[in-house]
C-alpha positions in Angstrom: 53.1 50.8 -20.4 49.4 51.7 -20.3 46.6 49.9 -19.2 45.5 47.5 -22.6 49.3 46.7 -22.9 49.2 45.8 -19.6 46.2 43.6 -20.0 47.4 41.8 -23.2 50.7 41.1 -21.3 49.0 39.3 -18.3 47.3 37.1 -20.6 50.0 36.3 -22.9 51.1 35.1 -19.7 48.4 33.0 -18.3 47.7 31.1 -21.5 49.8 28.1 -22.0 52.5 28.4 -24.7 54.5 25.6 -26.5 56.3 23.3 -24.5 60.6 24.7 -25.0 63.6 24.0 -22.8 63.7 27.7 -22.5 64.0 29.9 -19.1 61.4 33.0 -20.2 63.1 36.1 -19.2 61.8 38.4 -16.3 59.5 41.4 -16.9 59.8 44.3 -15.3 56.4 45.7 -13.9 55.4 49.5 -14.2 53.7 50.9 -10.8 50.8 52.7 -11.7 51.2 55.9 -9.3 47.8 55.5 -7.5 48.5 51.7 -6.6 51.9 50.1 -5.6 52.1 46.7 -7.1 54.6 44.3 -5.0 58.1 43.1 -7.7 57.2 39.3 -8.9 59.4 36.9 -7.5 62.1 35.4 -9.9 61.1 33.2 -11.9 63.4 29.8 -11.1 64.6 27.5 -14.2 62.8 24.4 -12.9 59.3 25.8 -12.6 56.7 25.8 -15.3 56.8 29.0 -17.8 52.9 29.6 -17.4 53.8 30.5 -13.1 51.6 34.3 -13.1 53.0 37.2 -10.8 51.1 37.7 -7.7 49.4 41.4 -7.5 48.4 43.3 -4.7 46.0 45.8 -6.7 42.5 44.6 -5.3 41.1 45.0 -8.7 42.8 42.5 -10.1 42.9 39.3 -8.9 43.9 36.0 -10.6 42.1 32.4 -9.5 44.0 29.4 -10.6 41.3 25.8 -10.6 42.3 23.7 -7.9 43.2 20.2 -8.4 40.7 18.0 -7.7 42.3 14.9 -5.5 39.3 12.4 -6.2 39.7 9.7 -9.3 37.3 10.3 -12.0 33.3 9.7 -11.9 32.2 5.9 -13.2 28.5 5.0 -14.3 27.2 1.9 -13.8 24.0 0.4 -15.3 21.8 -2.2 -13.9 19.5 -4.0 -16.5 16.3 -5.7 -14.7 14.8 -8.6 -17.4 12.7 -11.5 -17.0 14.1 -14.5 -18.9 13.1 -13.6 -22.7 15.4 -10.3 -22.3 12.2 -8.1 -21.8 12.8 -5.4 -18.9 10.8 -5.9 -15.7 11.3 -2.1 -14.7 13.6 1.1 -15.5 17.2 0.4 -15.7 19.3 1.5 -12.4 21.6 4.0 -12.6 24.9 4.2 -10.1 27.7 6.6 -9.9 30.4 6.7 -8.0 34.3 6.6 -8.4 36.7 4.4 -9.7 37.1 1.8 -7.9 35.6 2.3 -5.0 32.7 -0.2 -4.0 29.5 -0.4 -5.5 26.6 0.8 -3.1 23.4 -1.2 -4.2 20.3 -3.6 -3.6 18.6 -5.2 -6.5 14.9 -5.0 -6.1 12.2 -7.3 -5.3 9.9 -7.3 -8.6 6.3 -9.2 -7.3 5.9 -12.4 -9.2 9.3 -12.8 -10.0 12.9 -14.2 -8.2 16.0 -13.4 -8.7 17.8 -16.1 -11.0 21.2 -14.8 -12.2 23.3 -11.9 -13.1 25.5 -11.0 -16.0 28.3 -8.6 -15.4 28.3 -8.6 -11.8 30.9 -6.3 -10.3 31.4 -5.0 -7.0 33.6 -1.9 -7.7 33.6 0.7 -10.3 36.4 -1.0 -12.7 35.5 1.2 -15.3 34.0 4.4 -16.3 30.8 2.9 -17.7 29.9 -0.5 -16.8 26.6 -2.9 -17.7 25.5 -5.6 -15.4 22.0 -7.6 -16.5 20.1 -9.0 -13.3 17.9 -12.1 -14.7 14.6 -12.6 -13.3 12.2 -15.9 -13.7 8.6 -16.1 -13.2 7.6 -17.6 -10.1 5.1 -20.7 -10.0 1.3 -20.3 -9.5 -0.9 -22.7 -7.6 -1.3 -25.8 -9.1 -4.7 -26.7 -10.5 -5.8 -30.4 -9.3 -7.8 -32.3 -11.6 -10.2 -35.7 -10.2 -11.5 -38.0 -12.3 -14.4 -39.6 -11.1 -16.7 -42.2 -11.2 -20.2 -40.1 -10.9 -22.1 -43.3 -10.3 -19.9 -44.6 -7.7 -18.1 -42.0 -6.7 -14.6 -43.9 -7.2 -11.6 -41.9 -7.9 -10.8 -43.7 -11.5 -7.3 -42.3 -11.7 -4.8 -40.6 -9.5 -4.9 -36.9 -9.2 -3.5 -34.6 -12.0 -1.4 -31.5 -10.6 -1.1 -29.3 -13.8 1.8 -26.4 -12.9 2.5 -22.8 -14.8 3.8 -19.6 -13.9 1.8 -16.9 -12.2 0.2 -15.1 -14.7 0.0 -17.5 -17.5 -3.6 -18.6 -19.2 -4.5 -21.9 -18.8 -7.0 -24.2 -20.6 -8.0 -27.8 -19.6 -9.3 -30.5 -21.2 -11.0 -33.7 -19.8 -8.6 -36.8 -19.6 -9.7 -39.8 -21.8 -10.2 -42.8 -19.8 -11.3 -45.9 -21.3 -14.3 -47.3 -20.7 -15.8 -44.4 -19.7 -17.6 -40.9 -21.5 -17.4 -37.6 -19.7 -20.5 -36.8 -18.0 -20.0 -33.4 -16.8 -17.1 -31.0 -15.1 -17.3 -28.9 -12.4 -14.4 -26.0 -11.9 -12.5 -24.0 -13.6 -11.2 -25.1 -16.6 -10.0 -21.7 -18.2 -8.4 -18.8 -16.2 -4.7 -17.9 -15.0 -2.5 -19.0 -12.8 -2.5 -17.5 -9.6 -2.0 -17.3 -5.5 -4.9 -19.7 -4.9 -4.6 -23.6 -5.2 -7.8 -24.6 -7.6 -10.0 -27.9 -7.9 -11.2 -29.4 -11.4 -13.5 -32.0 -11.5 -14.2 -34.6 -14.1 -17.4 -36.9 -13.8 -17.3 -39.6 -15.8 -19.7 -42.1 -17.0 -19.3 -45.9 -18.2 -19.7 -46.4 -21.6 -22.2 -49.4 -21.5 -24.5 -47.3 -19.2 -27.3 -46.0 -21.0 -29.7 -44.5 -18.6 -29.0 -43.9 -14.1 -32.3 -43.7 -12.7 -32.0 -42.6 -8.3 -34.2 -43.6 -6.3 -35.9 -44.0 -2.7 -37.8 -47.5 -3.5 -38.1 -51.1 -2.5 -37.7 -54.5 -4.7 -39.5 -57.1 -4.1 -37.5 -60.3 -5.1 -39.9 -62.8 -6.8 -37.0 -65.1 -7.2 -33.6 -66.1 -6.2 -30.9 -63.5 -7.5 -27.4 -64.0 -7.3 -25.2 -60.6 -6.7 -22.3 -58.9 -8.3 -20.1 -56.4 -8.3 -21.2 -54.2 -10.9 -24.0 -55.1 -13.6 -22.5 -57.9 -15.6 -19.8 -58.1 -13.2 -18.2 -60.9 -10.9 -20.8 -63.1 -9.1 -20.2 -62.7 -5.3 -21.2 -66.3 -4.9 -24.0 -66.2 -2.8 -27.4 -65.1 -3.6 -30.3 -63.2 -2.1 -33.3 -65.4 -1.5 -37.2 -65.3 -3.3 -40.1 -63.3 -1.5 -37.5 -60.7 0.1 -37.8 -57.4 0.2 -34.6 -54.6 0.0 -33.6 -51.4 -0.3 -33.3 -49.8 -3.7 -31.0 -47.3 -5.0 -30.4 -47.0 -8.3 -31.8 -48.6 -11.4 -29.5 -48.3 -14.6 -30.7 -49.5 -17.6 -27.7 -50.7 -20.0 -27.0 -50.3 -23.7 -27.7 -53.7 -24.1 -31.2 -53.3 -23.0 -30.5 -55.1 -19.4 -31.7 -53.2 -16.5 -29.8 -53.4 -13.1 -30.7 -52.9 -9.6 -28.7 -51.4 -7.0 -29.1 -52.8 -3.3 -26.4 -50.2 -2.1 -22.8 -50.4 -2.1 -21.0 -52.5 -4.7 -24.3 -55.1 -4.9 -26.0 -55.0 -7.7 -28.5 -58.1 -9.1 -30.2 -58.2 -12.2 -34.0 -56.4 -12.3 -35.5 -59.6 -14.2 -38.3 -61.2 -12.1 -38.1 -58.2 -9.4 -41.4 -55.7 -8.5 -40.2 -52.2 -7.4 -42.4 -50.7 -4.3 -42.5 -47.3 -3.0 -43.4 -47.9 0.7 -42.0 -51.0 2.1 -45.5 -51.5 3.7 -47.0 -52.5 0.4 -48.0 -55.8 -0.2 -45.3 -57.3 -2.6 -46.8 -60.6 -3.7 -50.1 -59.1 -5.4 -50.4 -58.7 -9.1 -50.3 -55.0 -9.7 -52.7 -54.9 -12.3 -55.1 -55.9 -10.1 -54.5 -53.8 -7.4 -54.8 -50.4 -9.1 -58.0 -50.1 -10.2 -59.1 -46.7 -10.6 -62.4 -45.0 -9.8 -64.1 -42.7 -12.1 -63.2 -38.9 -11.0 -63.4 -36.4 -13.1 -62.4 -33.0 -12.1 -59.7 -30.3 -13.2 -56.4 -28.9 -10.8 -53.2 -27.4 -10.8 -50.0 -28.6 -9.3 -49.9 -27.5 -6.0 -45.6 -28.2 -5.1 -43.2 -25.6 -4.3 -42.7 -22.1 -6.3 -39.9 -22.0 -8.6 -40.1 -26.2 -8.5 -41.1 -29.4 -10.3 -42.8 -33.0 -8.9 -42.6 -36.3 -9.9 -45.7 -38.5 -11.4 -45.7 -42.0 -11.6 -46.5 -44.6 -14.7 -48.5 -46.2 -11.7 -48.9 -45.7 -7.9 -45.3 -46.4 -6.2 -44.1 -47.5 -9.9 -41.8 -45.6 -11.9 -41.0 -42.2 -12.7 -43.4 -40.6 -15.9 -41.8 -37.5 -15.6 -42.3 -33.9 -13.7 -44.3 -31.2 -13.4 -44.0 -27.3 -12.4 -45.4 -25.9 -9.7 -48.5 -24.4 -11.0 -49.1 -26.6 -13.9 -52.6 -27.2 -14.9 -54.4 -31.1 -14.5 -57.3 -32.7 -15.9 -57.8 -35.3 -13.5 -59.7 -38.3 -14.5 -59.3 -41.2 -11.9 -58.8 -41.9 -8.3 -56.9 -44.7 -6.5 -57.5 -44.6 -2.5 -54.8 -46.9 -1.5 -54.1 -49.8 1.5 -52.1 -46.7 3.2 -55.1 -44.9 2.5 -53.0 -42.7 0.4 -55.0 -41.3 -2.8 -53.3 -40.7 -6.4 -54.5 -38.5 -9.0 -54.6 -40.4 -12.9 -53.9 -37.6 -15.1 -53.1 -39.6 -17.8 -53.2 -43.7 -19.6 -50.3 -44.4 -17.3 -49.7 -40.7 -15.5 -50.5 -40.9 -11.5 -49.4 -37.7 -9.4 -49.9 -38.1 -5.4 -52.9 -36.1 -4.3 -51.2 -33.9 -1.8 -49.5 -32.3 -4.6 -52.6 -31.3 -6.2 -54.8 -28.8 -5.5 -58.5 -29.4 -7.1 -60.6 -26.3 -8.5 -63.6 -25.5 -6.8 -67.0 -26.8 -8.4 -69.8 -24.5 -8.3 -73.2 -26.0 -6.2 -76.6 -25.6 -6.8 
């Protein structure tokens, strides 16, 4: 037999061949001269037809594939969603064998908790396998809303504690509360929820309240005034006597045209038959028309205050407010009022009075 049929021989006998209840007969081997090759064994009735001869020629030499003793290799996937089905981050993937246990920690995603699984399994029980882990979003700080009574300063409801999840845009709106206007807000009203507790603000205003006037003056009761709560509140039942002097606060004037007066704290008495004083030194009982009389004095000045700032002027010395001017602002000065405190005021206008230490006059040029 030569070499090729030698050859086609040894692989008729390594392939497999059709299963049959038949005993394939021995073959005898040729020794090639050069090489002795060892006689194959016989081949026994009960062993598989594609059993190969064992050769001693180093050239040839024939490797059978072990048989593996491990069970075949299982996948299994991890999903990572929030609760809307949308993934958080790539999908794990685990291999391993069938079952044996399932090596594996589920993340920690920042913002979000762990809520519930689908599919859990804790061996490999198949050769592919899906398991969906189900985040939520965690909770933001709240946002605390006050409403307030800017006036007063009462709290006019309880607290409102608006809640969202971290991340979310939120938008606020000022309560309605009746008997009241919104005045003005301070925080934030639009932004996101976050890490950080925030504080909204809401200053409100009551509706019959035309005009809040603060001040630092003195009223001077002509009259007995009874005292109440609020303006056109509850009478305290006691009143506060004629030819008294007190402490002012605030004047309000009302959309009824009424004008309050406030003698601090919940006390409040109607302005009628009142004269407001700047200093309580001044004399209360004399007529004020007759105590401001001023002197001709005409001269030209500028508003000597604070950079960047504005100063009061007065319908009248110690009288109301007129209004404000800037820092800087020019005055044509045309009266003089030296008063009791000996105290002198500017009139830069009918009824327009500026204190004289807020004014600084332009030289005049001598002879």
């Amino acid at each position: 037999m030569n070499g090729m049929a030698f050859f086609d021989w040894l692989r008729r006998l390594i392939e497999p061949k059709p299963r049959r209840e038949t005993v394939p007969q021995p073959v005898a081997v040729r020794r090639r001269p050069s090489v002795p090759v060892a006689p194959s064994e016989p081949v026994k009735p009960s062993q598989p037809a594609s059993t190969a001869p064992v050769l001693t020629d180093p050239a040839i030499t024939l490797h059978q594939p072990a048989q593996s003793a491990q069970e075949p290799t299982a996948t299994l996937v991890v999903r990572l969603v929030d609760e809307h089905n949308q993934a958080l981050q790539p999908a794990l993937v685990i291999t391993g064998a069938l079952n044996t246990p399932v090596n594996y920690h589920l993340p920690k995603i920042p913002g979000y908790a762990l809520s519930r699984i689908h599919g859990f399994t804790q061996d490999f029980i198949s050769e592919y396998g899906l398991t969906t882990a189900i985040y939520r979003r965690l909770l933001g700080k709240p946002i605390i809303g006050y409403l307030v009574d800017f006036d007063s300063g009462r709290l006019l409801e309880l607290p409102q504690i608006h809640r969202g999840k971290l991340g979310l845009n939120y938008s606020l709106t000022p309560p309605t509360v009746a008997g009241y206007h919104i005045f003005q807000a301070q925080g934030p009203q639009r932004g996101t929820f976050s890490h950080q507790a925030k504080r909204v603000v809401y200053f409100y205003r009551r509706d019959s309240w035309e005009t809040v006037q603060r001040v630092h003056q003195y009223v001077f009761l002509q009259a007995d005034h009874h005292v109440y709560d609020e303006p056109n509140g509850n009478d305290y039942g006691y009143q506060f006597p004629a030819d008294s002097l007190w402490r002012l606060f605030m004047v309000i004037t009302l959309t009824d045209g009424g004008v309050w007066c406030n003698l601090g704290g919940n006390q409040w008495l109607n302005a009628t038959d009142t004269v407001r004083r700047e200093h309580q030194l001044a004399h209360p009982a004399l007529p004020q028309k007759r105590l401001w009389q001023p002197e001709p004095f005409d001269r030209l000045g500028s508003v000597d205050y604070v950079p960047g700032s504005a100063v009061s002027i007065y319908t009248e010395p110690y009288g109301e407010t007129a209004g404000q001017l800037a820092h800087g602002e020019s005055l044509e000065i045309r009266g003089r009022i030296v008063d009791d405190q000996q105290l002198t005021w500017y009139q830069i206008g009918p009824e327009a009075y500026i204190n004289a230490r807020y004014a600084r006059l332009v030289p005049t040029n001598t002879i």
